[in-house]
N, C-alpha and C positions, 0 to 999 in steps of 0.2 A: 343553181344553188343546191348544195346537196341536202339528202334527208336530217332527219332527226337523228335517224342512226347510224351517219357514218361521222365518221372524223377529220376534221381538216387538218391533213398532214403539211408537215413545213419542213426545211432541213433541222430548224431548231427544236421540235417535239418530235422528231422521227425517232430517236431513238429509245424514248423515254415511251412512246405510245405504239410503237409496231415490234423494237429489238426485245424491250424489256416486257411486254405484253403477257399476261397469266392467261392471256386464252387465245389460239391460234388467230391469225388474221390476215384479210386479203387486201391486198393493197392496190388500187387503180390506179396506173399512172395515165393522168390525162394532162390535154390541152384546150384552153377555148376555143383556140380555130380548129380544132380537129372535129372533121364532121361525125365520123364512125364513135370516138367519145361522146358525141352527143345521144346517138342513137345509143349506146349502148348504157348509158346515163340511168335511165329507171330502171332498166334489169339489175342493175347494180343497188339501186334503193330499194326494191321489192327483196333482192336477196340480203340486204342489212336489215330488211325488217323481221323478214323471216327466221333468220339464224339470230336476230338479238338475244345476248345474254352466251349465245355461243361461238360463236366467232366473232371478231369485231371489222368493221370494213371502213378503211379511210379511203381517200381519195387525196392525193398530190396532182398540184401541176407542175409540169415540167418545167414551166416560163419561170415560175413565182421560186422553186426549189433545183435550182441545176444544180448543187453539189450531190445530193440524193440521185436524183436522176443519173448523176455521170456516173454516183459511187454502184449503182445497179446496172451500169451498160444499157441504159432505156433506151434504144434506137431506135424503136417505133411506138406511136400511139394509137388507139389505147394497148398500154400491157399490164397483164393482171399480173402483181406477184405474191404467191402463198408461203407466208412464215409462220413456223413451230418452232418454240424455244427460240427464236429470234436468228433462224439460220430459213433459207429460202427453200424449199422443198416444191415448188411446182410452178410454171409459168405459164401466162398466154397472152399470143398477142395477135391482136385487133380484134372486130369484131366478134362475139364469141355468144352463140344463143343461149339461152337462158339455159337448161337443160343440158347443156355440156358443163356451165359454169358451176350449176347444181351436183354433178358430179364429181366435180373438183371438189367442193368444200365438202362432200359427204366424207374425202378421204383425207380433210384435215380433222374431223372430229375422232 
């Protein structure tokens, strides 16, 4: 279940809450069988809590949204992907320690 501060992305709200978004945001594509999503699951909460108000952090699954998934080439999970202005500027995929992630989002702000 995700936190308070992320967003449940859908193919139907993706564009309206990640393309059209007024403030940068990371987007986790996950799966429930995927074990590595799980683990990396609270580092992902702790970082929507942290940056609330400045980045915004949803989370998609791949099962529930496959035209999103196919329309970003998601080939593996978890992949994080970082939108400015509603264009893709940074990616990662799988496992990814809190502190690299941290990195990432300092140079979407």
């Amino acid at each position: 279940m995700a936190g308070a501060n992320i967003v449940h992305l859908t193919d139907a709200n993706f564009e309206n809450e990640v393309l059209k978004a007024g403030t940068p945001t990371m987007v986790d594509f996950t799966a429930t069988w995927c074990s590595p999503c799980r683990q990396l699951a609270p580092i992902v909460e702790q970082l929507a809590d942290a940056y609330v108000g400045k980045i915004k952090v949803g989370k998609l699954d791949i099962d529930e949204s496959q035209a999103t998934a196919q329309k970003y080439r998601i080939r593996g999970v978890p992949t994080l992907l970082f939108f400015r202005g509603g264009e893709v500027i940074d990616q990662v995929v799988g496992f990814t320690p809190k502190a690299k992630l941290e990195d990432r989002l300092q140079k979407l702000l």
